[in-house]
C-alpha positions in Angstrom: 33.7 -13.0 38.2 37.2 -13.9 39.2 40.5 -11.6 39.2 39.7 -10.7 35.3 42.2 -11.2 33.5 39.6 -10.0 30.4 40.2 -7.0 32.0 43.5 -6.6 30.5 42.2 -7.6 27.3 41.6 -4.8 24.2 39.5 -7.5 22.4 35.8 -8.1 22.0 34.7 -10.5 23.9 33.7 -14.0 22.4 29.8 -14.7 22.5 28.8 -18.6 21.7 27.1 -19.7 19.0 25.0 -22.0 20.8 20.8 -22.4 21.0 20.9 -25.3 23.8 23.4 -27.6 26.0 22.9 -30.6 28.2 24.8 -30.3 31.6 24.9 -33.1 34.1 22.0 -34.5 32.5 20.3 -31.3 32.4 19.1 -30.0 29.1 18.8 -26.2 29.2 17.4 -24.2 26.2 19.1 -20.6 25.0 16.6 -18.1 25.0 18.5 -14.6 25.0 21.7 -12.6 25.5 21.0 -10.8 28.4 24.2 -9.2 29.4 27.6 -9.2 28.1 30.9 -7.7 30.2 34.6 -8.2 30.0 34.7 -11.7 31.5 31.8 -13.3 29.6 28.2 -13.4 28.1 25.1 -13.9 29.9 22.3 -16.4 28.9 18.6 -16.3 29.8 17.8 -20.1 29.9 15.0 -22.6 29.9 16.1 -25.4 32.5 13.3 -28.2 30.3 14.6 -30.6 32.5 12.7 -29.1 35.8 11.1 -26.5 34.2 12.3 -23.5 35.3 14.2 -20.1 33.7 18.4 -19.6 34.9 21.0 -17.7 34.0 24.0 -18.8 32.4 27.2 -17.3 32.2 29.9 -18.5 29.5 33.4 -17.5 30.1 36.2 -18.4 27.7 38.7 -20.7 28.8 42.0 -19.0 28.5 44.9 -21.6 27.9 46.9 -20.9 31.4 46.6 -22.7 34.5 46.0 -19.0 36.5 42.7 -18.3 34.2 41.0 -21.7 35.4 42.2 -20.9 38.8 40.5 -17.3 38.8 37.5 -19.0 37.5 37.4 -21.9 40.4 37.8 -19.5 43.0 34.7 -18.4 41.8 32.5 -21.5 42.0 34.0 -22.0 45.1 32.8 -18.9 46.7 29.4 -19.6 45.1 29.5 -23.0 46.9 30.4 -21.6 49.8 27.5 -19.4 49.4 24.7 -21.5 48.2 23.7 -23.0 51.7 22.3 -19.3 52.8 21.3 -18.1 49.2 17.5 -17.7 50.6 18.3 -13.9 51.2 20.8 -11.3 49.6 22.8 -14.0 47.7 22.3 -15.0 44.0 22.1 -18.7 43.9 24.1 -20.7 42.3 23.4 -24.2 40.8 25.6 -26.1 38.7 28.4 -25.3 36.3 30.7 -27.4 33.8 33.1 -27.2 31.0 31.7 -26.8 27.6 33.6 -27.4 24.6 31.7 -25.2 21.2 32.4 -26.0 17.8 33.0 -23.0 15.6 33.6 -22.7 12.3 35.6 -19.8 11.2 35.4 -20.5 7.5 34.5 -23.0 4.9 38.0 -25.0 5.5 38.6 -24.0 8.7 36.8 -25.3 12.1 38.0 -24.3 15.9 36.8 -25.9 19.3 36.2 -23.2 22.2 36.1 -24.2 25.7 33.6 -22.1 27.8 33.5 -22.3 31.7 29.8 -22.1 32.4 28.0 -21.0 35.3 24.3 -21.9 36.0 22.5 -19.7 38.9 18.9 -18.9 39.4 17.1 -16.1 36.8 15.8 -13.2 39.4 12.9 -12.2 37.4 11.4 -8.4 37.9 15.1 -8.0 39.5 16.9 -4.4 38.2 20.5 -3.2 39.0 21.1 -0.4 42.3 21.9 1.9 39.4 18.5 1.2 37.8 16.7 1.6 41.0 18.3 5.2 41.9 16.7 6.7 38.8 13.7 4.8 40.0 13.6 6.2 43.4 14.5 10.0 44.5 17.6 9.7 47.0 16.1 11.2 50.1 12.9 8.4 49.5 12.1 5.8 52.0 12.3 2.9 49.3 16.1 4.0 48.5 17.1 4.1 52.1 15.7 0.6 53.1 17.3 -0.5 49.7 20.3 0.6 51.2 20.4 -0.5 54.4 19.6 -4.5 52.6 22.8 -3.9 50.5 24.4 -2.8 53.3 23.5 -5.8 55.6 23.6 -8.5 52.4 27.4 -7.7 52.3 27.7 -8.0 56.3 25.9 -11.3 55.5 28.3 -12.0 53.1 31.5 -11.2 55.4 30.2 -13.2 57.5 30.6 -16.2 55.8 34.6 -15.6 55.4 34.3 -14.1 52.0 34.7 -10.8 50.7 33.4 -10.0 47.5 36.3 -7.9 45.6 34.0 -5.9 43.2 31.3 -4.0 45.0 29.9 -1.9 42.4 26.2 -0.3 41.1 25.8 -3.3 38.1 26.3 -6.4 41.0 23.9 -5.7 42.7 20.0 -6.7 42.2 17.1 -4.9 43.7 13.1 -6.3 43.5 11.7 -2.5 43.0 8.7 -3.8 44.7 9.6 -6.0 47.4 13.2 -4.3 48.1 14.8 -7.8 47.9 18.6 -7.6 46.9 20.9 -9.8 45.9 24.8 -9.7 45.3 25.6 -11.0 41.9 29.1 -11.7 40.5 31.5 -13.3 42.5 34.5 -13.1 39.8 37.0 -11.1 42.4 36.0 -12.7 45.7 37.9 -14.1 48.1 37.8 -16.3 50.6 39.2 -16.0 54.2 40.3 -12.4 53.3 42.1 -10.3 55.9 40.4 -7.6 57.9 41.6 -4.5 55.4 40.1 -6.3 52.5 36.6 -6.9 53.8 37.0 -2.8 55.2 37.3 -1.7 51.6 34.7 -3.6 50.5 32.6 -1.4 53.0 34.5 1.1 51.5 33.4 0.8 48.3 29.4 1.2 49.3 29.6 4.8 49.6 31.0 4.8 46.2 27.5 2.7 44.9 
């Protein structure tokens, strides 16, 4: 997600402290950690307002107007998105900004804004680089994998957006039903020029 400033960042990532949050009137319960990266953690979620699992990501607020920027270029793209998330596209579904109290020590308590990004939990899903030590490279499942990656990002470009980071971790794969989805929408970018969305076709042969 977004340009990544964590990128630049030598730290350890902040993880929150937190076992449940109510967003928009939606109460979701923290189950697990299931993936942390340099631009955030992510949850696996109980939604015990419609019952249903999600995925939440929590991304420290930096304090400089280009961070929140990077960040809201993201939702938009996911926006943008989310009317043809049925096929190759992670869906998104609601985000906010979450303040965490944290207490360092016995005399000393911060507050820790988190960005956080609610999509739908793709159960049974495993990464492209999971799947090719699933599947031998000359199989037929790998090559119609391939060919939906390769047409979920057409899909994608179609839409005016490129997606910046095209990589074997952001992207999903069903290893039954060969359903993929693209996942992490940090770098896109919308309206991009015709030599941007070219090396993100570029960057498929590198998955």
């Amino acid at each position: 997600m977004m340009k990544r400033a964590f990128l630049k960042q030598t730290i350890r990532i902040n993880v929150p402290d937190v076992q449940e949050v109510t967003i928009h009137k939606v109460h979701y319960k923290i189950n697990s950690i299931i993936g942390i990266g340099m631009n955030g953690s992510v949850f696996l979620a109980t939604d015990t307002t419609n019952n249903r699992l999600v995925a939440m990501k929590w991304i420290e607020v930096q304090d400089d107007l280009e961070h929140v920027k990077e960040i809201e270029n993201e939702l938009e793209c996911l926006r943008r998105l989310q009317k043809h998330c049925n096929q190759y596209i992670l869906c998104y579904i609601d985000s906010d900004i979450v303040t965490i109290e944290e207490n360092i020590n016995d005399d000393k308590t911060i507050y820790t804004n988190y960005y956080v990004i609610i999509t739908k939990f793709l159960e049974g899903y495993i990464t492209w680089k999971l799947f090719k030590k699933k599947y031998p490279e000359r199989s037929k499942e790998r090559k119609e994998a391939l060919e939906n990656i390769q047409q979920g990002l057409r899909s994608i470009h179609g839409k005016k957006i490129a997606h910046g980071d095209v990589h074997s971790e952001n992207v999903l794969i069903h290893p039954e039903t060969l359903d993929i989805r693209w996942i992490d929408f940090g770098r896109c970018i919308i309206d991009p020029s015709p030599s941007i969305l070219e090396q993100d076709l570029e960057n498929l042969y590198n998955l």
